[in-house]
N, CA, C and O atoms as a Tripos MOL2 file, in Angstrom:
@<TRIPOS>MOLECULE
protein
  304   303    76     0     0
PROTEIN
NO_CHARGES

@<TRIPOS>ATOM
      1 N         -15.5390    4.2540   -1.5780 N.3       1 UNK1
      2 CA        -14.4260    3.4650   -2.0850 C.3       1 UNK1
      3 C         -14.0560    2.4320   -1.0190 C.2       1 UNK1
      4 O         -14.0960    2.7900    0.1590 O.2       1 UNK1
      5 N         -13.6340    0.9560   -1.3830 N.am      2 UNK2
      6 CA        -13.3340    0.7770   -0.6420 C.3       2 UNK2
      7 C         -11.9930    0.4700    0.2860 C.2       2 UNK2
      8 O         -10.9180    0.7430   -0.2470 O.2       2 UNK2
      9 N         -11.9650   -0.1000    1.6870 N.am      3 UNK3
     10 CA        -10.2990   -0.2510    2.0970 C.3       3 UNK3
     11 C          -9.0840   -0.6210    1.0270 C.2       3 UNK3
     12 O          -7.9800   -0.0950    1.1730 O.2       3 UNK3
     13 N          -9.3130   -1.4460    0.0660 N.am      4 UNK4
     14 CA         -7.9870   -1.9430   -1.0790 C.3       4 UNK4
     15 C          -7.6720   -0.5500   -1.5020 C.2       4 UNK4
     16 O          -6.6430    0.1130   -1.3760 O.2       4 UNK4
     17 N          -8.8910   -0.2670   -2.0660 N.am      5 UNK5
     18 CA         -8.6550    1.1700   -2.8570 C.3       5 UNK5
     19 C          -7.7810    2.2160   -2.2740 C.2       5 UNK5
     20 O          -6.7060    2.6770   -2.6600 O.2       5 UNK5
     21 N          -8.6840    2.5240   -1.0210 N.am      6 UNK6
     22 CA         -8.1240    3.4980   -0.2930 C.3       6 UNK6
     23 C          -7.1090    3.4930    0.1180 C.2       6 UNK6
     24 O          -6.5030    4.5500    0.2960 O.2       6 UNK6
     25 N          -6.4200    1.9340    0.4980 N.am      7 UNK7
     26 CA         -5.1090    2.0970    0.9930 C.3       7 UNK7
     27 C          -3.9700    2.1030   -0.1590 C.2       7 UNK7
     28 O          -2.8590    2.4830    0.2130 O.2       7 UNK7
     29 N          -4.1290    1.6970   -1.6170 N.am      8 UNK8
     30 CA         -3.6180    1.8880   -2.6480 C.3       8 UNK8
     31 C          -3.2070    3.4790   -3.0740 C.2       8 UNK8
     32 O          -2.1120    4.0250   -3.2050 O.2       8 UNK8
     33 N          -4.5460    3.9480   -3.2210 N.am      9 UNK9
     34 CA         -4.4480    5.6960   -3.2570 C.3       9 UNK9
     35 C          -3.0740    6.4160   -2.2900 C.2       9 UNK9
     36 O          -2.2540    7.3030   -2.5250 O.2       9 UNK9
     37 N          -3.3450    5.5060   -1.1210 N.am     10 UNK10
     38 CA         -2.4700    6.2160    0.2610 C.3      10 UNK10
     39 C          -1.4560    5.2960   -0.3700 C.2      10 UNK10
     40 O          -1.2890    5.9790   -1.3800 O.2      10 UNK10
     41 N          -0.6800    4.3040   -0.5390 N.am     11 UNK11
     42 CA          0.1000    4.4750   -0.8160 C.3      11 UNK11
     43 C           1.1280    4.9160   -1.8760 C.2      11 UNK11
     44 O           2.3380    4.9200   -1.6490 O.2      11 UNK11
     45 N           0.4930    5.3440   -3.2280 N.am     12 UNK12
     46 CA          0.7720    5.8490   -4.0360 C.3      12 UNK12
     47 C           1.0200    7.4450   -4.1600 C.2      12 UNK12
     48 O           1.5050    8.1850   -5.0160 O.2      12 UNK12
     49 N           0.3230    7.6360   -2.6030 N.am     13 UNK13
     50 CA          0.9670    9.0630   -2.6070 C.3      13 UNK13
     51 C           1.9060    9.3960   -2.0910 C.2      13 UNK13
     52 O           2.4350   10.5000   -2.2200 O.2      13 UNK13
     53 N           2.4260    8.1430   -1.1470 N.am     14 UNK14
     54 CA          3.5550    8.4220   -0.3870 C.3      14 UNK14
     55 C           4.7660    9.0410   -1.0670 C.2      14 UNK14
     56 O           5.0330    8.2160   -1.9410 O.2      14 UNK14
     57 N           5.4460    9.8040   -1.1360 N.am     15 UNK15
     58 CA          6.9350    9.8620   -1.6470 C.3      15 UNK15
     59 C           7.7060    8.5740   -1.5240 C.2      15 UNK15
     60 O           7.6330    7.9480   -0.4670 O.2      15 UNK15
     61 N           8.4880    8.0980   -2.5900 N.am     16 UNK16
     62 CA          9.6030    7.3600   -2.8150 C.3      16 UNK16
     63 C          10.2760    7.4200   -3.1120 C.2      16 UNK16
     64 O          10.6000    8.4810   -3.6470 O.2      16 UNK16
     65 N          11.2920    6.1640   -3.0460 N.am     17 UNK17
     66 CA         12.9760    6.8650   -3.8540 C.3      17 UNK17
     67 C          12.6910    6.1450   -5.0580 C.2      17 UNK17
     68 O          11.5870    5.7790   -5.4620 O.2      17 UNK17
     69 N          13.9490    5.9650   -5.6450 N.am     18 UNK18
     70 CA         13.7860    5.6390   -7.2840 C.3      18 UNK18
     71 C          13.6390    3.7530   -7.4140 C.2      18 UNK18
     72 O          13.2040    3.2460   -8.4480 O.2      18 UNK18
     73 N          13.9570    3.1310   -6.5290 N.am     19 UNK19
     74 CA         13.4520    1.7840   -6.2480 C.3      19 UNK19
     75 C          12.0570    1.6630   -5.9370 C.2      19 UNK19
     76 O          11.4700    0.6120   -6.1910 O.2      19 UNK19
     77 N          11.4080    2.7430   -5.3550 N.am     20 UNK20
     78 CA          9.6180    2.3550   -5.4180 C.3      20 UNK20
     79 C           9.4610    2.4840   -3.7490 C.2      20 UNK20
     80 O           8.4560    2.9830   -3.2420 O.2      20 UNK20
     81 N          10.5230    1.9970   -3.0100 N.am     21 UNK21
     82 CA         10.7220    2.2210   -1.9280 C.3      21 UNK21
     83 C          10.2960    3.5950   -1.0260 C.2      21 UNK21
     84 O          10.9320    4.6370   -0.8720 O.2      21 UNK21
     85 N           8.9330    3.1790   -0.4760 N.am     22 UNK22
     86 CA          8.0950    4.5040    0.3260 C.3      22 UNK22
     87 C           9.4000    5.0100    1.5510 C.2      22 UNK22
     88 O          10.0720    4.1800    2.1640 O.2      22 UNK22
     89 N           9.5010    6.0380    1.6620 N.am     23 UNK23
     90 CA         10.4360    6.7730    2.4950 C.3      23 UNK23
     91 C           9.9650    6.3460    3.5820 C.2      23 UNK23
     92 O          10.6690    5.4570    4.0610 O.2      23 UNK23
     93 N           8.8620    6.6620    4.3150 N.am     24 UNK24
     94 CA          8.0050    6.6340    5.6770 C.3      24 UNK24
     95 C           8.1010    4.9600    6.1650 C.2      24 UNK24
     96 O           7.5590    4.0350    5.5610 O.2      24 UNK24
     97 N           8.7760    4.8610    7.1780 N.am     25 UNK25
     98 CA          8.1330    3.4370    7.5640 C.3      25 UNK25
     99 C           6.4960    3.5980    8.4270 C.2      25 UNK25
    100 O           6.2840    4.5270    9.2070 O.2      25 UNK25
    101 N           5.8010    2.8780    8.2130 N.am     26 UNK26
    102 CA          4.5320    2.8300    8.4360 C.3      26 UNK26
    103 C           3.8930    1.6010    9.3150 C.2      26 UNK26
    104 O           4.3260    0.5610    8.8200 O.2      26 UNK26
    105 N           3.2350    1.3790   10.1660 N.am     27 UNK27
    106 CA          2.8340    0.4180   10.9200 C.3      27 UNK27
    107 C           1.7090    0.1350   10.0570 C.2      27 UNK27
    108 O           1.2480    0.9250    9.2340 O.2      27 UNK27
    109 N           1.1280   -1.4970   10.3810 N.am     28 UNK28
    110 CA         -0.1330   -1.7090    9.9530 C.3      28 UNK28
    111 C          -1.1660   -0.7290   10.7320 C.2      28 UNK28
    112 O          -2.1360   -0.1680   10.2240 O.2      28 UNK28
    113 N          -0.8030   -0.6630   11.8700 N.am     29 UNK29
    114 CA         -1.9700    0.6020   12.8710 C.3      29 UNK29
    115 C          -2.0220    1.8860   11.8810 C.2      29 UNK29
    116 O          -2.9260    2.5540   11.3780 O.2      29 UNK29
    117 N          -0.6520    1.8980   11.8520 N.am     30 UNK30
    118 CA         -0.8740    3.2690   11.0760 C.3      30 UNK30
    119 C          -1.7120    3.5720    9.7320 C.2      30 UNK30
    120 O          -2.4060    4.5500    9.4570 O.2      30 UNK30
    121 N          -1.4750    2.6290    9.1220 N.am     31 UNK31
    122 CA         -2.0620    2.5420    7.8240 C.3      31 UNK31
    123 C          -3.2980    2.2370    7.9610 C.2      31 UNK31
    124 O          -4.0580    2.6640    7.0910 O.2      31 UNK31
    125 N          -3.7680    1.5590    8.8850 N.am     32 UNK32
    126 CA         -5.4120    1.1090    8.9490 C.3      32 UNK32
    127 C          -6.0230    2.3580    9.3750 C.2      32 UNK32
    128 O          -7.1820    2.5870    9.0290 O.2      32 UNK32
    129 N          -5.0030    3.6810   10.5020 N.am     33 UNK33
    130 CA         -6.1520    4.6260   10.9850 C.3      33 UNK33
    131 C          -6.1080    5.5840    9.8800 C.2      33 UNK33
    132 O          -7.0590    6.3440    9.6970 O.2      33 UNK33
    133 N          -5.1570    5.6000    9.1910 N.am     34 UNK34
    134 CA         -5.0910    6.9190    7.8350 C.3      34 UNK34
    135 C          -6.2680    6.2490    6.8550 C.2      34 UNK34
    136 O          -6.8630    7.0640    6.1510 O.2      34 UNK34
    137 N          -6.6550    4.8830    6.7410 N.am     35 UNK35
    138 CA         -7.2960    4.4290    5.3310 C.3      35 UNK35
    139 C          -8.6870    4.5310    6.1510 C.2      35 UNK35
    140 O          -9.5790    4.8840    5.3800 O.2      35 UNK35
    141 N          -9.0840    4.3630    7.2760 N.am     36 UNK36
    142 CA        -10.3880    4.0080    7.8990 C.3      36 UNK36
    143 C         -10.9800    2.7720    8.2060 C.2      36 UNK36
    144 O         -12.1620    2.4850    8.3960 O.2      36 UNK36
    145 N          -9.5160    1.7910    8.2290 N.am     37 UNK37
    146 CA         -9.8840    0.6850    8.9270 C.3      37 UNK37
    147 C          -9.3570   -0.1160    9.5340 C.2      37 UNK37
    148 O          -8.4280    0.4100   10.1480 O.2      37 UNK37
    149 N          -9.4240   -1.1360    9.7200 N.am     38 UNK38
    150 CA         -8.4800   -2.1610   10.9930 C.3      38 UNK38
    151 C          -7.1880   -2.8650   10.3710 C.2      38 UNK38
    152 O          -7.0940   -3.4420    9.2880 O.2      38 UNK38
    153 N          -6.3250   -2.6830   11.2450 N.am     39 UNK39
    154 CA         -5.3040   -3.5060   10.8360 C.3      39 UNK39
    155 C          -5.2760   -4.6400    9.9900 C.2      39 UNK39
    156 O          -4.6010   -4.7430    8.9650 O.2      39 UNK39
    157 N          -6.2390   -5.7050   10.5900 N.am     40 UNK40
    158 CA         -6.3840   -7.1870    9.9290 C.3      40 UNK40
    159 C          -6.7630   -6.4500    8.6440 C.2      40 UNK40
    160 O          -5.8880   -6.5850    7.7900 O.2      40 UNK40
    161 N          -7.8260   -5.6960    8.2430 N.am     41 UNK41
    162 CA         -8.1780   -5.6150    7.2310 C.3      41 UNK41
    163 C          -7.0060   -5.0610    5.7710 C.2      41 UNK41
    164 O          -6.9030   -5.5490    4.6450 O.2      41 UNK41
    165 N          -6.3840   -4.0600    6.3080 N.am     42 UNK42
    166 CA         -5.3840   -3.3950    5.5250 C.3      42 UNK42
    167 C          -4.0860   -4.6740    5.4950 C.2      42 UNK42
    168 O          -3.5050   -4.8280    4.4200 O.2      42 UNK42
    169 N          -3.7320   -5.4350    6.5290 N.am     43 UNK43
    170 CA         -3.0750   -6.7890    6.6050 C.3      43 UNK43
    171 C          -3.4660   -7.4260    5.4260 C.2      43 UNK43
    172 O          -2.5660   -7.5300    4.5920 O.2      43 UNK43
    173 N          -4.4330   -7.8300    5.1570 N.am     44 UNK44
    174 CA         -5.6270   -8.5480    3.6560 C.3      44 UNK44
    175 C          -5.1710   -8.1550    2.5820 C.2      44 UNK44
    176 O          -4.6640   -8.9690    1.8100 O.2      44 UNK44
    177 N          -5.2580   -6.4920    2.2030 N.am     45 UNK45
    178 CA         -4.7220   -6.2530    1.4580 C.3      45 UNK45
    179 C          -3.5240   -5.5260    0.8190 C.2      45 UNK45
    180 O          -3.4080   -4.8510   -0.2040 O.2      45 UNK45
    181 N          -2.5730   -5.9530    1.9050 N.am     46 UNK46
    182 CA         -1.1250   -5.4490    1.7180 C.3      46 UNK46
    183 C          -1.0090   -7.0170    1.1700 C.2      46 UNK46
    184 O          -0.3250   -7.0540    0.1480 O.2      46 UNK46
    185 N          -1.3980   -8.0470    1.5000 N.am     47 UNK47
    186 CA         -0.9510   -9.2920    0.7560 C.3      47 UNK47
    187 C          -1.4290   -9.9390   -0.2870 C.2      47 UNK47
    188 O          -0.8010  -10.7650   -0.9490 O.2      47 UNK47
    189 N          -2.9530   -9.4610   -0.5330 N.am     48 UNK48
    190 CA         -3.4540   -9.3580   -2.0860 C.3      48 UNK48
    191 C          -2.4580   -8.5940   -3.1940 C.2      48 UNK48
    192 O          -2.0090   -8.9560   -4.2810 O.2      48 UNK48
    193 N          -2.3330   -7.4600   -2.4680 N.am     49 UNK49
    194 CA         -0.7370   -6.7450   -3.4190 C.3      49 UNK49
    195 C           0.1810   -7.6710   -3.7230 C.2      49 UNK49
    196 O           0.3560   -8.1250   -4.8540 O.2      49 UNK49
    197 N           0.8460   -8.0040   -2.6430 N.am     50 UNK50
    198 CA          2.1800   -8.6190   -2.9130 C.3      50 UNK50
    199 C           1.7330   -9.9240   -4.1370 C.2      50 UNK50
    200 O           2.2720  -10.2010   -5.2080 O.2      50 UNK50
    201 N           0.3140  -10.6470   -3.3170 N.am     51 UNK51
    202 CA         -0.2400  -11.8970   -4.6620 C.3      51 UNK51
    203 C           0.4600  -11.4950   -5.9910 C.2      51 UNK51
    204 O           1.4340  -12.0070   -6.5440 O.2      51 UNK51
    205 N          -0.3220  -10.4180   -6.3520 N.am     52 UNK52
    206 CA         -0.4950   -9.8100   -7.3950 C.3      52 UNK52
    207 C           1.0510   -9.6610   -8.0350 C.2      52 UNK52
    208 O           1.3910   -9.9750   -9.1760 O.2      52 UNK52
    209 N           2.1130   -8.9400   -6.6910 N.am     53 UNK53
    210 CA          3.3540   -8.4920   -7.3530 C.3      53 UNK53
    211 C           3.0780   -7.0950   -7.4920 C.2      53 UNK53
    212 O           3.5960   -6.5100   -8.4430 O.2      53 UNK53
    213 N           2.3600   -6.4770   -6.7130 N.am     54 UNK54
    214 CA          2.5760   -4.7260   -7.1490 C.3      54 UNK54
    215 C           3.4000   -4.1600   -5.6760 C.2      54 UNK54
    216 O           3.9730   -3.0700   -5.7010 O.2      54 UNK54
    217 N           3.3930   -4.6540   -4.9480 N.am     55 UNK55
    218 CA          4.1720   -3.9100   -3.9200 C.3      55 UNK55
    219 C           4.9540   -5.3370   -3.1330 C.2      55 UNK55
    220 O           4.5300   -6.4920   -3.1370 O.2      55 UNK55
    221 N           6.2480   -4.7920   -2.4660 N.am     56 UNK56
    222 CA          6.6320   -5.8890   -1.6620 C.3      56 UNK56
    223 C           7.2740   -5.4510   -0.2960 C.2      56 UNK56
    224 O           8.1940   -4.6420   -0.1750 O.2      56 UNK56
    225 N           6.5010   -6.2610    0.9160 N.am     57 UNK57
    226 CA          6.4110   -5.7400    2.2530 C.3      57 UNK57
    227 C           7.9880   -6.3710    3.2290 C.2      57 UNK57
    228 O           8.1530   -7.5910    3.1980 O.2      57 UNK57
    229 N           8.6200   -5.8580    3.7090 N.am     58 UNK58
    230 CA          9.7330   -6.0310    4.4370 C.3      58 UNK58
    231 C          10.1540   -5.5140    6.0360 C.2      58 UNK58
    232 O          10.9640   -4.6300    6.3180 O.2      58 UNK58
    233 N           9.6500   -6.0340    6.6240 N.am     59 UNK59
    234 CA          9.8270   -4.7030    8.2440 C.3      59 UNK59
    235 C           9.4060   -3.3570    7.7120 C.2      59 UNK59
    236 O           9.9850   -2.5330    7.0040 O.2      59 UNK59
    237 N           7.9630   -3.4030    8.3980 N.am     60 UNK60
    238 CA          7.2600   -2.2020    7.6610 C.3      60 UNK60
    239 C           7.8370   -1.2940    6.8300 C.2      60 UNK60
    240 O           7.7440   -0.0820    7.0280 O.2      60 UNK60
    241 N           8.5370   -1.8670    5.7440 N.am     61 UNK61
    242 CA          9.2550   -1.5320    4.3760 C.3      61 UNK61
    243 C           8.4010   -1.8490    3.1470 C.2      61 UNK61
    244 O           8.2450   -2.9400    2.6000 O.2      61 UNK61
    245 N           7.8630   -0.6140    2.8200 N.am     62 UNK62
    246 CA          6.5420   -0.9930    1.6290 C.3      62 UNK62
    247 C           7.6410   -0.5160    0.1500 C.2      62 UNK62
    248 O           8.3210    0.5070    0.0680 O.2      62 UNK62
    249 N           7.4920   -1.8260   -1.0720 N.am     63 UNK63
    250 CA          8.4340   -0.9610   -2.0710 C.3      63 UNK63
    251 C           7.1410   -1.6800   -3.1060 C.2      63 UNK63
    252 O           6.7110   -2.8330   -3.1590 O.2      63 UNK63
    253 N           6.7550   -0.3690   -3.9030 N.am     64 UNK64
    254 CA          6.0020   -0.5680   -4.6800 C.3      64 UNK64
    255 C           6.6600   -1.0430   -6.3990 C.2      64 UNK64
    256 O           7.4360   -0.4010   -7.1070 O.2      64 UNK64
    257 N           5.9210   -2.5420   -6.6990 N.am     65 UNK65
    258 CA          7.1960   -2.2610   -7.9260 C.3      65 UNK65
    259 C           6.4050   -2.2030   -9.2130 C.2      65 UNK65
    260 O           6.8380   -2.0490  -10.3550 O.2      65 UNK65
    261 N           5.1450   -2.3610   -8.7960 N.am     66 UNK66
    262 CA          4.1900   -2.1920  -10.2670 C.3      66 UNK66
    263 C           3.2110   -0.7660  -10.0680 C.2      66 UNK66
    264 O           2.0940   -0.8020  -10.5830 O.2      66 UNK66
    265 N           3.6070    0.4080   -9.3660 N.am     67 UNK67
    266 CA          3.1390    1.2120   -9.7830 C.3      67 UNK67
    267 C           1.7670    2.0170  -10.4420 C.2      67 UNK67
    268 O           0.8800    2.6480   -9.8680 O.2      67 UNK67
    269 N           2.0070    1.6830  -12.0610 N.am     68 UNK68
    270 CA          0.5400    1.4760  -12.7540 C.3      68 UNK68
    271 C          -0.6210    0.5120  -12.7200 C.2      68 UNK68
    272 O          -1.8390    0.6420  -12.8390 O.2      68 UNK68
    273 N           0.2720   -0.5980  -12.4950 N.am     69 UNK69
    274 CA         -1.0510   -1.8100  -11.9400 C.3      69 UNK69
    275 C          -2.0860   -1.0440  -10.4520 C.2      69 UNK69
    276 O          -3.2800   -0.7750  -10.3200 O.2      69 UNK69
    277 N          -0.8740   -0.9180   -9.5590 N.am     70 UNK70
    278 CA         -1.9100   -0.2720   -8.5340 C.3      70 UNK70
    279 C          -2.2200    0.9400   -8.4140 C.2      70 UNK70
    280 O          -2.7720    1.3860   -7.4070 O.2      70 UNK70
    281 N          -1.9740    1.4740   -9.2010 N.am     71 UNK71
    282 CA         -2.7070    3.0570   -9.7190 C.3      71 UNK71
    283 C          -3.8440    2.4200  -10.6300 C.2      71 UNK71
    284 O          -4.7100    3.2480  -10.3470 O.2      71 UNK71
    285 N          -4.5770    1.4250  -11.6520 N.am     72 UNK72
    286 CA         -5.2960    1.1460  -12.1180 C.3      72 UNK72
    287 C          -6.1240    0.4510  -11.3620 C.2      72 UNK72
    288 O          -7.3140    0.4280  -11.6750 O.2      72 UNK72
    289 N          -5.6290   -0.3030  -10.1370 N.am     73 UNK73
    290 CA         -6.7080   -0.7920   -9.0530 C.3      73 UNK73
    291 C          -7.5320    0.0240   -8.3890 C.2      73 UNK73
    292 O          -8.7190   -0.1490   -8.1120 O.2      73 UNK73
    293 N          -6.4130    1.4530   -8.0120 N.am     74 UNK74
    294 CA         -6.8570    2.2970   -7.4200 C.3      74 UNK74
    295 C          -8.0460    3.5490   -8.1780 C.2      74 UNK74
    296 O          -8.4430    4.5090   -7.5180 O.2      74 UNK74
    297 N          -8.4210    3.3360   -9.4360 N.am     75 UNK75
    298 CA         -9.0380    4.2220   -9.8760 C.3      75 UNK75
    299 C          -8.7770    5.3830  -10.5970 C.2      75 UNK75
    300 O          -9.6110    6.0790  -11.1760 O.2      75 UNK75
    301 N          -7.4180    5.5800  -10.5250 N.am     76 UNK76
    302 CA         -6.5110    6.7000  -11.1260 C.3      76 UNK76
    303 C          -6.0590    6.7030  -12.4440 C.2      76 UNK76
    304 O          -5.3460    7.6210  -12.8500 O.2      76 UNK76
@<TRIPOS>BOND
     1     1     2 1
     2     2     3 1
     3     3     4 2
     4     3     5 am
     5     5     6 1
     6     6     7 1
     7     7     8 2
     8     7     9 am
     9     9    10 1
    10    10    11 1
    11    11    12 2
    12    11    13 am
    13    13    14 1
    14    14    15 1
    15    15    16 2
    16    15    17 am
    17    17    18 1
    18    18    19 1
    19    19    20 2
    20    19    21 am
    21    21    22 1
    22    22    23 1
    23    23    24 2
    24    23    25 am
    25    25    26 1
    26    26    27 1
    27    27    28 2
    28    27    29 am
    29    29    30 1
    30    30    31 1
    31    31    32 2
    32    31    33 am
    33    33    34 1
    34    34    35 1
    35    35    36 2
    36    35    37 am
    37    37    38 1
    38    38    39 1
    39    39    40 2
    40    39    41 am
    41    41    42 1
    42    42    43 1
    43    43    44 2
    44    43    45 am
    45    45    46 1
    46    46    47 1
    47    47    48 2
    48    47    49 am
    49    49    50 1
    50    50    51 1
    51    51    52 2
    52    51    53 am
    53    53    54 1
    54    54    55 1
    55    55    56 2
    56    55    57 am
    57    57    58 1
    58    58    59 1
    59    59    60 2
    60    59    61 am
    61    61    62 1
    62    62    63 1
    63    63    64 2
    64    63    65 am
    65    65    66 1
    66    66    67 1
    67    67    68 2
    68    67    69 am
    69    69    70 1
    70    70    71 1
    71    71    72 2
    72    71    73 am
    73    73    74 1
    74    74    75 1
    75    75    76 2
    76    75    77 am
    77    77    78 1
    78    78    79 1
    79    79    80 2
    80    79    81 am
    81    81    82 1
    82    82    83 1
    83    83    84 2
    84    83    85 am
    85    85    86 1
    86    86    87 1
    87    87    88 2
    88    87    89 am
    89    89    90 1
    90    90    91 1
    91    91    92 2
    92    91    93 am
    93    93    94 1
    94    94    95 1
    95    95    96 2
    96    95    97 am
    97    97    98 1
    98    98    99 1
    99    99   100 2
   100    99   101 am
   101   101   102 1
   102   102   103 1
   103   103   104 2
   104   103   105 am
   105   105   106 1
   106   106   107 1
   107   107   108 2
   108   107   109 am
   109   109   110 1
   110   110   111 1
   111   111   112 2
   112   111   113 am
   113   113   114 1
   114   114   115 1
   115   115   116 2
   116   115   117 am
   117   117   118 1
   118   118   119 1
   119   119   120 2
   120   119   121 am
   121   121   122 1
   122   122   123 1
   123   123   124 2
   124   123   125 am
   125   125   126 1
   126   126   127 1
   127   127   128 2
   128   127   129 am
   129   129   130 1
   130   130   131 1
   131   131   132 2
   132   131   133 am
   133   133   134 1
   134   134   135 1
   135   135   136 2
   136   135   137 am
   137   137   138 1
   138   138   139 1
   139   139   140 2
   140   139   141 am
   141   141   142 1
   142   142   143 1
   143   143   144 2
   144   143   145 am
   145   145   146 1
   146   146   147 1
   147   147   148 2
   148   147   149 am
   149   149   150 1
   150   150   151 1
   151   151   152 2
   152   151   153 am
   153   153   154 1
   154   154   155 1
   155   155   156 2
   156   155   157 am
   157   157   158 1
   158   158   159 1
   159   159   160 2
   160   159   161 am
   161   161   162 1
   162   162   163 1
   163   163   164 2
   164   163   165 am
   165   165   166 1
   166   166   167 1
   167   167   168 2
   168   167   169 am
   169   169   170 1
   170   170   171 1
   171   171   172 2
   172   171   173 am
   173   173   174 1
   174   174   175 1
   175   175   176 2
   176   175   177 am
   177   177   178 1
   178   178   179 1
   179   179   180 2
   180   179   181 am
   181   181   182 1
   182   182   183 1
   183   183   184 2
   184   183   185 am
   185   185   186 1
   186   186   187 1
   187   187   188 2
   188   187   189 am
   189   189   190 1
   190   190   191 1
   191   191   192 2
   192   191   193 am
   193   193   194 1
   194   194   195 1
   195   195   196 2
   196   195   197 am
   197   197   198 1
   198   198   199 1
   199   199   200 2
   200   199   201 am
   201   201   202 1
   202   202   203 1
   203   203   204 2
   204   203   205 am
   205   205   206 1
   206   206   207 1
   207   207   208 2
   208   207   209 am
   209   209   210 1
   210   210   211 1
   211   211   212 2
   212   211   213 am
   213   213   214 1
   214   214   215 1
   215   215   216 2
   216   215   217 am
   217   217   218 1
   218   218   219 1
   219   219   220 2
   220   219   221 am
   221   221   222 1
   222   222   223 1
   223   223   224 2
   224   223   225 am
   225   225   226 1
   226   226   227 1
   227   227   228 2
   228   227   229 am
   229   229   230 1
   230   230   231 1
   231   231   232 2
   232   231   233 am
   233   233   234 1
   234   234   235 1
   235   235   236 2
   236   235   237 am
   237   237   238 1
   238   238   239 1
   239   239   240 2
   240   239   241 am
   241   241   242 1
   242   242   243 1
   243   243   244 2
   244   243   245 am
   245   245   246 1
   246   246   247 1
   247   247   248 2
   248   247   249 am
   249   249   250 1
   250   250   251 1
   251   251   252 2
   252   251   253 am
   253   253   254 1
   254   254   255 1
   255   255   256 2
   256   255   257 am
   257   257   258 1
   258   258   259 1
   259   259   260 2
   260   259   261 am
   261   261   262 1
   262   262   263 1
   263   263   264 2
   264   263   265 am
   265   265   266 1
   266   266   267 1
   267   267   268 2
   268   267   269 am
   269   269   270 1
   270   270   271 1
   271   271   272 2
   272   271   273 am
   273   273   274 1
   274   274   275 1
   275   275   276 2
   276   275   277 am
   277   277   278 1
   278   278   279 1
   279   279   280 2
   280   279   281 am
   281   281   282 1
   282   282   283 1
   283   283   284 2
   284   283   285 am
   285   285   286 1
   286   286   287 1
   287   287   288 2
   288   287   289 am
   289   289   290 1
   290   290   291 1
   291   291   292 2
   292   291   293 am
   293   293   294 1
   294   294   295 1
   295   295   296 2
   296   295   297 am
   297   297   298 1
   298   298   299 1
   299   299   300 2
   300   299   301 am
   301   301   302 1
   302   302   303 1
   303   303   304 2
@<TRIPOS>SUBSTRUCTURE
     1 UNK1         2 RESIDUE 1 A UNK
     2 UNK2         6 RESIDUE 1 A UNK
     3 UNK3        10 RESIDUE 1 A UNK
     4 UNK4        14 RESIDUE 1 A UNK
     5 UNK5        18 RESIDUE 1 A UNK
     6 UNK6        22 RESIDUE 1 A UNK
     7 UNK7        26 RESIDUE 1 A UNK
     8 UNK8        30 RESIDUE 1 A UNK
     9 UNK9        34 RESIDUE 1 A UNK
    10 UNK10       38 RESIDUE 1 A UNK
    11 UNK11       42 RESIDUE 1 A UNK
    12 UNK12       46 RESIDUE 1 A UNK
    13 UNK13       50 RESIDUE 1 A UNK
    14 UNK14       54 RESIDUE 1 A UNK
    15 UNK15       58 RESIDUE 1 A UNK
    16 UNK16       62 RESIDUE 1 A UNK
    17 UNK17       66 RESIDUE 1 A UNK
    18 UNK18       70 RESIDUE 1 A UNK
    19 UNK19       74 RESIDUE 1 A UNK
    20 UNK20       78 RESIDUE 1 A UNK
    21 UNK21       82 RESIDUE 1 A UNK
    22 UNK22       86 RESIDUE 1 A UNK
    23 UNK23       90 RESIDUE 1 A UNK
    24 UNK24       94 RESIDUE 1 A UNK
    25 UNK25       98 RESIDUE 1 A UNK
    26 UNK26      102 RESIDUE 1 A UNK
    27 UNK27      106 RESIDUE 1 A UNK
    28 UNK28      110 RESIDUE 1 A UNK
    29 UNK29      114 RESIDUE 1 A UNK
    30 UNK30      118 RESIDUE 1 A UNK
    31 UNK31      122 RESIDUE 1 A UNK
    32 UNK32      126 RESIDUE 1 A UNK
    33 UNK33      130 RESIDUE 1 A UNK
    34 UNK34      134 RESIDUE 1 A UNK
    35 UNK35      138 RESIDUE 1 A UNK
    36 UNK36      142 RESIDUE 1 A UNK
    37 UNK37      146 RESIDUE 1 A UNK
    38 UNK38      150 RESIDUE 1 A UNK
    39 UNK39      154 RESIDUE 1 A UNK
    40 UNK40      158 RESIDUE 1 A UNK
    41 UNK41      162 RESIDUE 1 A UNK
    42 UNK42      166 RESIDUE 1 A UNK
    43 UNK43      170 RESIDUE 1 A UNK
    44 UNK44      174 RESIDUE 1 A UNK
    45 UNK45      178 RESIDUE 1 A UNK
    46 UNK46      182 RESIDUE 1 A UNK
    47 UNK47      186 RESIDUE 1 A UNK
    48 UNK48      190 RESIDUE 1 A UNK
    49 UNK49      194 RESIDUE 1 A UNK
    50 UNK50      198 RESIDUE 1 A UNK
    51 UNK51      202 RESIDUE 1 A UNK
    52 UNK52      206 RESIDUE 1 A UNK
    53 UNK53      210 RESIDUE 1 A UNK
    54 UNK54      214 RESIDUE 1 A UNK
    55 UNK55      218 RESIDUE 1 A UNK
    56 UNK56      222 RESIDUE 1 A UNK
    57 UNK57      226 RESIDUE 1 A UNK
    58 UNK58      230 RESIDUE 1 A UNK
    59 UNK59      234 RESIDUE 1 A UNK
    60 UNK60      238 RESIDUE 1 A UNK
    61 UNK61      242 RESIDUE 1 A UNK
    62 UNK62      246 RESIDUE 1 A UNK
    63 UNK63      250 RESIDUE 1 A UNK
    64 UNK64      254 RESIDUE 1 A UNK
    65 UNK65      258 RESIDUE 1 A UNK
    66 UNK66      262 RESIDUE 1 A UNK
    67 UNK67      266 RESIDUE 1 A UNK
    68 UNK68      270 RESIDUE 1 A UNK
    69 UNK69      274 RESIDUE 1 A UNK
    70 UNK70      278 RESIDUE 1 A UNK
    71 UNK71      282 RESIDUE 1 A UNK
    72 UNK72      286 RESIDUE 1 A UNK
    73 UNK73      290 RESIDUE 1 A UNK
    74 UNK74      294 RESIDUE 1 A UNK
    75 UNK75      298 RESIDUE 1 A UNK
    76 UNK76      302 RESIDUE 1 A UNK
């Protein structure tokens, strides 16, 4: 699978509150060593998301607001 995917999966598993809003604040480091890849890369596609409108990034504040869109990117 690749990095989009994988980091989609990961974030869809995170717990949230009822705004979409992931509990965990998360670094790009962080997220690149949990998905299996580099920052720049997971950087790429935290902003292909936002393109899209499925998640929106704020001081490592991830709030997912389309959900099923990126659960359907992700394979799920």
């Amino acid at each position: 699978m690749d990095l989009p995917r994988r980091l989609a999966k990961l974030l869809l598993s995170q717990p949230r509150s009822d705004d979409g809003v992931i509990r965990e604040k998360m670094t790009q480091e962080e997220l690149a060593r949990l998905v299996g890849g580099t920052r720049q890369s997971v950087n790429v596609a935290l902003r292909g998301f936002e393109r899209r409108g499925w998640i929106e990034v704020r001081d490592r504040i991830v709030m997912v607001k389309q959900a099923a869109a990126l659960s359907r990117f992700a394979g799920n």
